[in-house]
C-alpha positions in Angstrom: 111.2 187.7 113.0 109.2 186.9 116.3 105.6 188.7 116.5 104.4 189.7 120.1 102.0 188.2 122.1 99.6 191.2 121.0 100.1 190.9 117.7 99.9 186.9 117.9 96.5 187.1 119.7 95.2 190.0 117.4 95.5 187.0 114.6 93.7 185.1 116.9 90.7 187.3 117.0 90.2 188.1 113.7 90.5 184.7 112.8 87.9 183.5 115.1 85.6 186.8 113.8 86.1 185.6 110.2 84.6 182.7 110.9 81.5 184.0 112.7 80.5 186.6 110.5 76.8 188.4 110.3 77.3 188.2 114.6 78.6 190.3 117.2 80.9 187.9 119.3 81.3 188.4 122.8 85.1 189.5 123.8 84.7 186.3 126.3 83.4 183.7 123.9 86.6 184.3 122.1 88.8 183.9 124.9 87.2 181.2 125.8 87.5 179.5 122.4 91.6 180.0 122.4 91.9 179.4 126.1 93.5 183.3 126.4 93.2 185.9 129.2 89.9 188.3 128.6 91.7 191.4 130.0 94.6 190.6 127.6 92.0 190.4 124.5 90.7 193.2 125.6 93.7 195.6 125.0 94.1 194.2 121.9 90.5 194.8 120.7 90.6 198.4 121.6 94.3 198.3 119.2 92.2 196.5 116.3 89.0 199.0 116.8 91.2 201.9 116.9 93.0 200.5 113.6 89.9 200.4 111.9 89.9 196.6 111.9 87.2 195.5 114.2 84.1 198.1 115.3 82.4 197.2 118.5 78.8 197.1 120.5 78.2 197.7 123.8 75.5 196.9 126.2 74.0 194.1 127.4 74.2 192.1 123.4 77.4 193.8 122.5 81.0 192.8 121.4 83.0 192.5 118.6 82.7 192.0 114.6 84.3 192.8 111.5 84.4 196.5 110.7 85.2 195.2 107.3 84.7 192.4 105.4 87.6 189.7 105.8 88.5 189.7 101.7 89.3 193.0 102.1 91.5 192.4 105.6 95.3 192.0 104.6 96.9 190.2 106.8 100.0 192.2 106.9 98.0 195.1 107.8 96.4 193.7 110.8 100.5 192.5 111.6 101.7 195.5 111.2 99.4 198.1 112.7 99.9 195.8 115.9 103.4 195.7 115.9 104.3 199.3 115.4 106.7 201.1 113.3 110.0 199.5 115.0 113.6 198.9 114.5 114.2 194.7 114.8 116.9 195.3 116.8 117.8 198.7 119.3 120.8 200.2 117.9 120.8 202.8 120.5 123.5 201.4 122.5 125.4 199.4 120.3 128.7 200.8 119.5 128.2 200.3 115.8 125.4 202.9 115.5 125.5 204.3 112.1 127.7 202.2 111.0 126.8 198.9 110.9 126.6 196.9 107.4 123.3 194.9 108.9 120.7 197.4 109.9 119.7 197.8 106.0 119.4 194.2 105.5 117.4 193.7 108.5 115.2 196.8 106.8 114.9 194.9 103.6 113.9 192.2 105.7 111.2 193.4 107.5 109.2 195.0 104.6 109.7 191.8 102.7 107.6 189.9 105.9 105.1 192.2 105.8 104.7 192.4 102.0 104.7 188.4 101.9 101.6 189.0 104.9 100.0 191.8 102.5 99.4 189.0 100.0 97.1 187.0 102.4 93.9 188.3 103.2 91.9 187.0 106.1 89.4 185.4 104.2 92.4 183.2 102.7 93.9 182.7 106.4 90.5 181.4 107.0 90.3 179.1 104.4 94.1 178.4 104.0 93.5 175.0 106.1 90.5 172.8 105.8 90.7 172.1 109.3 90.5 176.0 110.8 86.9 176.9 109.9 85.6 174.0 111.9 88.0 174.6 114.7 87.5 178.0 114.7 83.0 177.4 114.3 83.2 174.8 117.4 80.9 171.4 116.9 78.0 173.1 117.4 77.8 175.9 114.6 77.4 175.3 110.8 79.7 176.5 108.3 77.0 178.0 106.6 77.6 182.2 106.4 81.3 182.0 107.1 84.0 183.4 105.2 82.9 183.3 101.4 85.8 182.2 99.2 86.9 184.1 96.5 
């Protein structure tokens, strides 16, 4: 299964937010950090804000944070709510349309990637490597206050 571009940089930013908790980050700070379009991260903020994911402050101090703590941020949920509710493959003009011997496999499939994602939480993303927190905090932040482990 290949993720989108959206979904891959909605990773990206919750990531980065996990690891700068108890802050509002600015939208370009982050896509400054991952080298990635602002206008791009932008759309894909207003997907994570309207999913519930991410709230956000505006005005002169504002951006983005955590609308809930990362422990309690599934990974498969972020995935999913970016990618949407659809097929793997278009079966619209295929001439095997309801009747193909895949399509239920490819079903099966798809839940199971998202139920492996469901077991990871974004706290454990964060911590998953010893190398991302410091990547993700930059040489000039302490990992004091970031994502608490479990």
């Amino acid at each position: 299964m290949r993720l989108s571009k959206f979904t891959d940089y909605a990773v990206r930013v919750c990531l980065y937010l996990g690891a700068h908790q108890g802050r509002t980050v600015p939208i370009s700070e982050i896509a400054e950090a991952h080298g990635l379009s602002q206008s791009n991260l932008m759309k894909v903020v207003n997907q994570l804000v309207d999913g519930g994911f991410l709230r956000s402050v505006r005005g002169r101090s504002g951006g983005i944070a955590l609308a809930r703590p990362p422990a309690e941020i599934r990974m498969g949920e972020v995935t999913r709510h970016m990618e949407g509710d659809t097929a793997m493959v278009d079966c619209s003009t295929c001439i095997l349309k309801g009747s193909c011997g895949i399509v239920r496999a490819l079903k099966e499939a798809k839940s199971a990637f998202y139920q492996s994602l469901d077991r990871l939480s974004l706290a454990d993303s964060v911590l998953a490597h010893p190398r991302t927190l410091p990547i993700l905090l930059g040489p000039s932040e302490p990992a004091l206050g970031a994502v608490p482990a479990k």
